[in-house]
N, C-alpha and C positions, 0 to 999 in steps of 0.2 A: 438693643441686642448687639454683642459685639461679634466680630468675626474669632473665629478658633483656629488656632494653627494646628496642624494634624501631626505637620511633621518635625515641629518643636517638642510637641507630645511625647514622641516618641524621639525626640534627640536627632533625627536626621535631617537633612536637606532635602531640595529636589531631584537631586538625584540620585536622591537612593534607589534600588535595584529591588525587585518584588524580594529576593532572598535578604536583601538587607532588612526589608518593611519586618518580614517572617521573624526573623533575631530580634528585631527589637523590641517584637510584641509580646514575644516569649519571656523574654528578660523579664520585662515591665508586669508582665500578666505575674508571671511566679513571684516577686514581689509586692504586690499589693493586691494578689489573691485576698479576699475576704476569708476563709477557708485559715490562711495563715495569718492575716490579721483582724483575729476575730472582736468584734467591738468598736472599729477603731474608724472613725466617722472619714478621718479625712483620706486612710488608705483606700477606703471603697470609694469614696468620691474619685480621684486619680485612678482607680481602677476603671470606671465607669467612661476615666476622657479616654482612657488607653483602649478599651473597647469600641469606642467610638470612631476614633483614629482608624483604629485596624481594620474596621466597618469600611470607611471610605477609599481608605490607601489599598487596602488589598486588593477589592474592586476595580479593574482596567477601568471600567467605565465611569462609575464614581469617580473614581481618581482624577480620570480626564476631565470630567465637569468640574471638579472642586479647582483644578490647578489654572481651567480657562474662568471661571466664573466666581472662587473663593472669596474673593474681598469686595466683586462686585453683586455678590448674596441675594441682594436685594431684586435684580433685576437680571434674574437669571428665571424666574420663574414664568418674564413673558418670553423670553429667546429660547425656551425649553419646555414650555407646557405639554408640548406632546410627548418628548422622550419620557416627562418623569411620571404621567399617563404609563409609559410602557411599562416603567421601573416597577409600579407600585404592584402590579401585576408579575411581577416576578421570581420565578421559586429559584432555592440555591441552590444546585446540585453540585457545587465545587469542594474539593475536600480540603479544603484549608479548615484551617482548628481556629472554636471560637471556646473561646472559657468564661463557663458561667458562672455567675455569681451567690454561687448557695442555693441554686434552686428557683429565686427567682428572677423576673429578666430585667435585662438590662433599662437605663433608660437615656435616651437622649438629649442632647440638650436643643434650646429653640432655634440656635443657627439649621445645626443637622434637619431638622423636620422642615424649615424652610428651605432649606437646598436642596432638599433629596424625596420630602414630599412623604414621611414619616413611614418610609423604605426598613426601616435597620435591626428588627423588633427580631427578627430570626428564630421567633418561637419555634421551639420543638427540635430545633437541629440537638445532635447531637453535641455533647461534652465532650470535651478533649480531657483524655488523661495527663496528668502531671507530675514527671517528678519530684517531691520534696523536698526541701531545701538543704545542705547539708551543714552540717555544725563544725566549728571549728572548737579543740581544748588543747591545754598545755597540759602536761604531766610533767611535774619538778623529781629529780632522783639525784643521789649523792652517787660519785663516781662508783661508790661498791658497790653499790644497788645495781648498777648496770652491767657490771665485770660476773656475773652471775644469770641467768634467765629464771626469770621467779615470776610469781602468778602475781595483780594486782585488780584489787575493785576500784574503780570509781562510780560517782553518782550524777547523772545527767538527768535534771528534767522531774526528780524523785526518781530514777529508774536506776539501779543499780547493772554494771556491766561488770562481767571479771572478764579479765583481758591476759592473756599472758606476755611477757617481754622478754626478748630473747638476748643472752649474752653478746655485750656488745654492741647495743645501741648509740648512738652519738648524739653529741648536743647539737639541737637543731634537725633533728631528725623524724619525719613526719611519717606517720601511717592510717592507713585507710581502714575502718573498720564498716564493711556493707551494709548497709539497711538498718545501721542504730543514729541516723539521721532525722528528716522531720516526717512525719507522713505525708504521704502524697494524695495529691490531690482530686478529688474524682473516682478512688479508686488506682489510681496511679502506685509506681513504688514508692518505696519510703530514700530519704535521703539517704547517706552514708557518713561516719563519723570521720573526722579528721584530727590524730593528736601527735602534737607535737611535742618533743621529748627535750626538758630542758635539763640539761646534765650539772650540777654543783659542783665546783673546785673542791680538794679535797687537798687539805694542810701539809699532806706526807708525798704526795705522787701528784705529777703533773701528765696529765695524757697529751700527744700528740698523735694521732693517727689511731694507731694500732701498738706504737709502743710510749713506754709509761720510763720519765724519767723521777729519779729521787736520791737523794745524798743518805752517806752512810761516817758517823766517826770511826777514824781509828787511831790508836792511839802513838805515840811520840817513837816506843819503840816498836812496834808491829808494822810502822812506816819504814822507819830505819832498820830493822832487823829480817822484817817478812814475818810472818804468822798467818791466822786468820782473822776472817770478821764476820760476825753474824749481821745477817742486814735482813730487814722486814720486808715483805713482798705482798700482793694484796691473797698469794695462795697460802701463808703464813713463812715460818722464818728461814733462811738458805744461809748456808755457810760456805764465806769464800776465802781461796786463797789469795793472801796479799802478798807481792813480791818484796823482798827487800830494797828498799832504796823508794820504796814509792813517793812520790811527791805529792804537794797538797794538788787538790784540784781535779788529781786523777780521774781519767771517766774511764770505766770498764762496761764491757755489756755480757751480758748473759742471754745467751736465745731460749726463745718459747719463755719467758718469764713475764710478759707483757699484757697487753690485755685481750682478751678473744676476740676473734675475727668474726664481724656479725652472720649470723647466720652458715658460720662452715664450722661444726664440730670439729673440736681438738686441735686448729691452728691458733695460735697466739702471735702475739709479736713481741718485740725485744725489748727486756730493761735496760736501762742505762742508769749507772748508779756512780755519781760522784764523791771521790774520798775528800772528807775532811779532817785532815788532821792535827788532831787536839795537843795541842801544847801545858806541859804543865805549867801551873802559875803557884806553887807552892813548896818550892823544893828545898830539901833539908841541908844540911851547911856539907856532910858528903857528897850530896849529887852535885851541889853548887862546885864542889872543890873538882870531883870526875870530870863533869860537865869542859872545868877551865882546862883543867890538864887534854882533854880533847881536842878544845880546842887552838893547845898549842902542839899537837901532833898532825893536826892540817893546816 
């Protein structure tokens, strides 16, 4: 029969603190609940030591015997015959939470029943309610898709959820959907959904923040001369004025042309639209002739 560590069990030391024992058991319990891993021989086995654990650590008294007499097991039951005389006779009226395992009870292993004198069976106490576990998902979107607030279903589990997304979402941007998590346990509530929003680069517009940069050509003379330029927006097309003389590279902004502000109706933020200006590469033996006389007028 080997000795059991209670509090490798549960991941702590010696001196862990009763609210540290309380955390750890919770943890441990909500994952290798049977309930959530149903079928699964060796999660209930680890369920069973973490029970067991919780059995002795949460108990002042236990506790104290297991920490004076733990490894010396063997010979704790002549230095203790009477206390564990008193134990076995003992009802538990403390409310600390034990969680059961589907109904039927736990069981111990043969250290625990030698140490403690087969103390641990705690039939009949009540179940502790349990939150259920929550789920984690991605949702992938192309930058338009998110410059928009549009309804979307996904499928968890076979369960189908339609979710709405509001204009203005970000990449990397997580939210919490209440109670489409796992069932809980007991009776407990259900988890809550967690999804994360991964947003796609898009080939025409670059997002930073709130405003959206993107280039626009114009051409040789509407750089040189001033005109206009039509330029693509993700609200469709804007027509701007180009000054004369503009140089390549130019960056111009226009406000509210950017992309919405999450969650605050009708703010937007700025475009930024850099000119690129097209050079001709085809020119006819007149413009070539224009072209030189120009350039001996500067």
């Amino acid at each position: 029969m080997e000795y059991v560590d209670y509090y490798k069990i549960l991941g702590l030391d010696k001196s862990a603190s009763t609210d540290d024992i309380k955390k750890a058991y919770r943890k441990l319990a909500r994952k290798y609940h049977p309930d959530v891993n149903p079928n699964n021989k060796e999660a209930n086995k680890k369920f069973q030591e973490i029970n067991e654990a919780n059995e002795v650590l949460s108990d002042p008294e236990k506790r104290k015997k297991y920490d004076q007499y733990g490894k010396d097991w063997q010979h704790a039951e002549q230095f203790e015959k009477a206390r564990q005389q008193q134990q076995r006779q003992r009802t538990y009226t403390g409310g600390e939470e034990y969680f059961g395992g589907g109904g039927g009870e736990s069981t111990f292993s043969d250290f625990f029943e030698s140490l403690f004198g087969g103390t641990g069976g705690r039939s009949g106490r009540r179940e502790a309610k349990f939150r259920g576990q929550d789920f984690q998902a991605e949702l992938h979107l192309h930058l338009r898709e998110a410059y928009v607030t549009h309804q979307r279903t996904i499928t968890l589990d076979g369960k189908n959820i339609r979710i709405t997304i509001p204009a203005g979402v970000e990449d990397g941007q997580k939210i919490r959907l209440k109670g489409h998590g796992a069932p809980g346990v007991n009776g407990g509530p259900n988890g809550d959904l967690y999804i994360t929003f991964i947003i796609q680069d898009d080939p025409q517009f670059k997002r930073l923040g709130n405003d959206l940069y993107t280039t626009a050509e114009i051409g040789l003379y509407t750089a040189v001369l001033g005109g206009e330029a039509t330029v693509e927006t993700l609200s469709g097309k804007l027509k701007l004025k180009v000054p004369p003389g503009t140089q390549n590279d130019t960056r111009t902004r226009v406000r509210g042309k950017g992309f919405p502000v999450y969650k605050k109706e009708g703010e937007f933020g700025d475009l930024y639209i850099t000119y690129k200006v097209k050079i001709p590469t085809t020119l006819s033996e007149k413009e070539k002739q224009l072209f030189t006389e120009l350039s001996k007028l500067r």
